[in-house]
C-alpha positions in Angstrom: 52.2 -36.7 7.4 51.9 -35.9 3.6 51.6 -32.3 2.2 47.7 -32.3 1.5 47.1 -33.5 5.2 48.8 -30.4 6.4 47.3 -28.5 4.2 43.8 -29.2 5.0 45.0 -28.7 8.5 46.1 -25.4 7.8 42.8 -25.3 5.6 41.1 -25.8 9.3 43.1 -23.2 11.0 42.1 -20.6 8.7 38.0 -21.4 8.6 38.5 -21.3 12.2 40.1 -17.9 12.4 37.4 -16.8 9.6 34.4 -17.4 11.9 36.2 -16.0 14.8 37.3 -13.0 13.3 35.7 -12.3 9.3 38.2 -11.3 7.0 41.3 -11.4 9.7 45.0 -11.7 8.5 45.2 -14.8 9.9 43.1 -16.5 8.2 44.4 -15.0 5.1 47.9 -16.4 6.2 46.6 -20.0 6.8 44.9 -20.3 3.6 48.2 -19.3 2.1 50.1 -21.8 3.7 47.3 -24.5 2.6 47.8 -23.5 -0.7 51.4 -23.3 -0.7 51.6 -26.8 0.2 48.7 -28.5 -1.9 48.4 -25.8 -4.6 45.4 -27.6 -6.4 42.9 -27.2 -2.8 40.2 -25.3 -4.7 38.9 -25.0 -1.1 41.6 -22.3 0.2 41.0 -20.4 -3.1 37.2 -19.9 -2.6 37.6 -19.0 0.9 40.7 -16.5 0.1 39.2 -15.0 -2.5 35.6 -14.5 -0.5 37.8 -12.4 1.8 39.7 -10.4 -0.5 35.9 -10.0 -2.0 34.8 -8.4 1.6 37.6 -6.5 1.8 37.0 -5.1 -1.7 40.7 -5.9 -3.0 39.5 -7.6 -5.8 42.8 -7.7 -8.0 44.1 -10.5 -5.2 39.9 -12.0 -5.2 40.1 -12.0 -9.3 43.7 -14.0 -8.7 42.2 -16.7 -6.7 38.9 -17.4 -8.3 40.3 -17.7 -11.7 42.9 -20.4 -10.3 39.6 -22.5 -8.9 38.3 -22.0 -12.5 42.0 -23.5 -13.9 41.2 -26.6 -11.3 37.6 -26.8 -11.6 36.9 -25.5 -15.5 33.4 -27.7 -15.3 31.8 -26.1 -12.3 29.4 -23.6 -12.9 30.0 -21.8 -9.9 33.6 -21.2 -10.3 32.4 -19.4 -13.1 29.9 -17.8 -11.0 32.1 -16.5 -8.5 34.7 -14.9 -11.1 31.9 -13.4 -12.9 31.1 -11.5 -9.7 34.3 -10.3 -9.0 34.9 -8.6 -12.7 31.1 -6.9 -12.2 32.4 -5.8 -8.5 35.4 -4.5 -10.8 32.9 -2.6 -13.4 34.1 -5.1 -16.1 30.7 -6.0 -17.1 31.5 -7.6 -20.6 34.1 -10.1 -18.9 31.4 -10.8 -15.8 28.6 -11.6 -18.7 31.2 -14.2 -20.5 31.6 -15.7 -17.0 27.6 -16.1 -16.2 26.9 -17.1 -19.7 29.9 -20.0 -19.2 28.2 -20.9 -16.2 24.9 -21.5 -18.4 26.5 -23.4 -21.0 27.5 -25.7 -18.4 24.2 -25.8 -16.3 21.4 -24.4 -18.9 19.2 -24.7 -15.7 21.5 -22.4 -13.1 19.1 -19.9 -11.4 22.0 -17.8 -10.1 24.2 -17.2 -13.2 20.6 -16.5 -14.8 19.6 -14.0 -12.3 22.9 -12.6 -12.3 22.7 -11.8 -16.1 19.4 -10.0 -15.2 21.4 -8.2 -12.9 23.9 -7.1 -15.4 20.8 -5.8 -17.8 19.8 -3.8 -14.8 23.0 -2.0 -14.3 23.2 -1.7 -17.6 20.3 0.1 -17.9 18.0 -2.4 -19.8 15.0 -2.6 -17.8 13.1 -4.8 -20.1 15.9 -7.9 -20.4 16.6 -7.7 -16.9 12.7 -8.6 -15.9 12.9 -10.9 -18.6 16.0 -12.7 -17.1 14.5 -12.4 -13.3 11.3 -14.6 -14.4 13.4 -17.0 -16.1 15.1 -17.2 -13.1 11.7 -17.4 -11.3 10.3 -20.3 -13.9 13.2 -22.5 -13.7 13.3 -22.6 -10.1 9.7 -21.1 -8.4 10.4 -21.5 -4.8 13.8 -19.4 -5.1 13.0 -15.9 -3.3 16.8 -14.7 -4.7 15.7 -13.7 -8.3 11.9 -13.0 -7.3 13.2 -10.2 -4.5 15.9 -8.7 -7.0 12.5 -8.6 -9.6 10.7 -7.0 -6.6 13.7 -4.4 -6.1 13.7 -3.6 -9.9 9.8 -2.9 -10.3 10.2 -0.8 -6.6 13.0 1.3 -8.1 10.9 2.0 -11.6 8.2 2.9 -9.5 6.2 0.3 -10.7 3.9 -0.1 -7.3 1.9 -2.4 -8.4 4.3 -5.0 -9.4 7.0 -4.3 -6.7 3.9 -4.9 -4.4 3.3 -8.5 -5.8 6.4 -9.6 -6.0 7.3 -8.9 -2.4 4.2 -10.7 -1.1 5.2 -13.7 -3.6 8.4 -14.1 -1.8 6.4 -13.6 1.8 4.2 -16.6 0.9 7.3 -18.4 0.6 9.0 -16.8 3.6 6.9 -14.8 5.6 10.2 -13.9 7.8 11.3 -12.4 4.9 12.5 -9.0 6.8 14.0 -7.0 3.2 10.5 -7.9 2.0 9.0 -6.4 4.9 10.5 -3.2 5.3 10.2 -2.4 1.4 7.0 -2.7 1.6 6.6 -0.3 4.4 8.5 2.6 2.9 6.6 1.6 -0.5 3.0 2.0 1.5 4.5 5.4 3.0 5.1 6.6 -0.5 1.2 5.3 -1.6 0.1 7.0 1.7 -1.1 4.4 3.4 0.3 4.6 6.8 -1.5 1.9 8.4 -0.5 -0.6 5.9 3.0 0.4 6.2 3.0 0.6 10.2 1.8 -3.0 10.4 4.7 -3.9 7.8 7.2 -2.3 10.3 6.1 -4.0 13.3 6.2 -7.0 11.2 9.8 -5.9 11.0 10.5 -5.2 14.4 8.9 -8.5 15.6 11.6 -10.6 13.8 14.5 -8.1 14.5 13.8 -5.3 17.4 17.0 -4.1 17.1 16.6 -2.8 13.3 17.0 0.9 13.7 15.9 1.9 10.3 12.3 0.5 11.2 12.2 2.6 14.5 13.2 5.1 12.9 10.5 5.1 10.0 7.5 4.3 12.1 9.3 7.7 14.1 8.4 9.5 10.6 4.6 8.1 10.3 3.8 8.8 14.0 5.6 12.7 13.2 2.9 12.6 10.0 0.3 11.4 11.5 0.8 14.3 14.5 1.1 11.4 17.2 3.6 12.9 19.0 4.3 10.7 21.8 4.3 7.6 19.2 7.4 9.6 17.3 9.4 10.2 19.8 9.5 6.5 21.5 10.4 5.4 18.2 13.0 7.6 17.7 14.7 7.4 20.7 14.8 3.8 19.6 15.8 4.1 16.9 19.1 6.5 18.3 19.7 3.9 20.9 20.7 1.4 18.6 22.3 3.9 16.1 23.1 7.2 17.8 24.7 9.0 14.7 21.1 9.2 12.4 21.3 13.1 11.5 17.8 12.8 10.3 16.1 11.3 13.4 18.2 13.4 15.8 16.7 16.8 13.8 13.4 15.1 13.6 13.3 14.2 17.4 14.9 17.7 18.1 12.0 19.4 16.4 10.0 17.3 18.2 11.2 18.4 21.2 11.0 21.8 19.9 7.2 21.8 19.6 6.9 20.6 23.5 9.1 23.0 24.5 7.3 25.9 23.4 4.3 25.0 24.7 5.7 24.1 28.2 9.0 25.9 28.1 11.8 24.6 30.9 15.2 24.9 30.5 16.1 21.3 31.1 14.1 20.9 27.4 15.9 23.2 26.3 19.4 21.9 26.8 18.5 18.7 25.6 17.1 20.2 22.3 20.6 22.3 21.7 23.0 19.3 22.9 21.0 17.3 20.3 21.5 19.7 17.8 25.3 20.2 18.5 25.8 16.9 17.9 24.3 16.7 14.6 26.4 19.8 13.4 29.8 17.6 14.8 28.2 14.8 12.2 27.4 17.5 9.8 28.3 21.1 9.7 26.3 21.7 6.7 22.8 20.5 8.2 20.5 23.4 7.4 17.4 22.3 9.7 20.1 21.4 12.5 21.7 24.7 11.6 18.1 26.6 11.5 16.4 25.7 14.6 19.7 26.2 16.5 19.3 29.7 15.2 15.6 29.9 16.5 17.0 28.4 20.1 19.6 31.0 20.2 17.6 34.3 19.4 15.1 33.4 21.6 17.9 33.3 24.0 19.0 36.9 23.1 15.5 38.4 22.8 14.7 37.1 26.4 18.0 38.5 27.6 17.2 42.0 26.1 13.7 42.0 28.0 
């Protein structure tokens, strides 16, 4: 058997310890060996470099992807990928040369145009980096990618009205769109209109019931809207999937709190305070924990003094 047979064997081995266990040492080893014994397998690069991406090493990640751009110096995304790795680097003027090369190559390649856009933006030039998203958006219309980073950009400028269009744009395409969703609940919270934004977090919660962040905002509109009962079955929701939320264990807690004093019982009681401890174990420094602990306690003392 010749070298490149075993080294797309070992090129096997390792995608099979990658989907098994994502960014394991395992699969970094066999992608080593693949590329130790057919040193031109572009393959092993990408995936080796991917992981070193996740695992945010990104001297070894910048290593491998400019070796698939030595072995592959006409593929756009080569050029792509390298790009990424010097902006997760903060080496913005190097990851612009790379998304520009990838455009000279492809004049037509949504992603290295949407990723330029997303340079501008972290740049701080608002007005190139809309301009680059809708290039994006004309060259290839049924991509949600650069339409939901346009959406994102509007959304974080507080420009409602845009954000708002853009994100149903991409649910006409995709209407199981969930990032879609769920910023368009918070952005109806913001505008006030919490039945707009409850049916956009059900929406959520229909495609993923398990997403603890949308339990744990409609928690927040039911608290607003004074519907009790509502709030606290979706926070204790939300806390079953994610226990360690500071915020919904103080907003349950006060909750709580408000039942308690109008039906005091000790059993209520406890729960509120072991609530509250916990949050303080999270975060010493959490001034509502911190504050109706202190109301707990004193009422403690002043019925002992009675």
């Amino acid at each position: 058997m010749d070298r490149k047979t075993y080294a797309r064997e070992w090129f096997m081995e390792g995608s099979r310890y990658d989907r098994l266990d994502p960014q394991s040492d395992k699969a970094i080893e066999a992608y080593k060996k693949s590329i130790i014994l057919d040193p031109t397998f572009t393959a092993a690069y990408v995936n080796l470099g991917f992981i070193y991406l996740q695992r945010e090493d990104y001297d070894w990640a910048l290593i491998c992807f400019q070796r698939v751009v030595e072995l592959e110096p006409n593929n756009p995304e080569t050029y792509n990928n390298l790009g990424y790795v010097y902006e997760k680097m903060d080496r913005l003027g190097s990851a612009r040369q790379m998304y520009e090369r990838a455009l000279k190559l492809n004049p037509g390649n949504v992603e290295a145009i949407f990723n330029i856009g997303h340079l501008s933006e972290l740049e701080g030039d608002y007005h190139n980096a809309v301009q680059q998203y809708k290039k994006a958006i004309e060259v290839d219309p049924n991509s949600v990618t650069p339409r939901f980073f346009l959406a994102l950009l509007h959304d974080r400028h507080d420009m409602f009205d845009e954000a708002i269009q853009e994100y149903h744009a991409i649910l006409d395409k995709n209407p199981t769109h969930v990032k879609s969703l769920f910023n368009l609940g918070n952005l109806h919270v913001q505008l006030g209109d919490y039945k707009k934004a409850i049916t956009f977090f059900e929406r959520v919660l229909a495609f993923e019931p398990e997403n603890a962040d949308a339990w744990n905002n409609l928690g927040a509109i039911y608290e607003a809207k004074e519907q009790w009962e509502d709030a606290v079955t979706a926070y204790e929701k939300s806390l079953a999937l994610n226990p360690f939320q500071e915020e919904a264990n103080v907003n349950l807690a006060q909750i709580h709190y408000r039942q308690y004093t109008s039906k005091p019982e000790s059993s209520m009681k406890d729960k509120i305070i072991r609530r509250l401890h916990f949050v303080l174990s999270l975060n010493p420094q959490k001034k509502k924990a911190q504050k109706l602990l202190e109301e707990l306690t004193q009422e403690k003392g002043k019925k002992k003094t009675k």
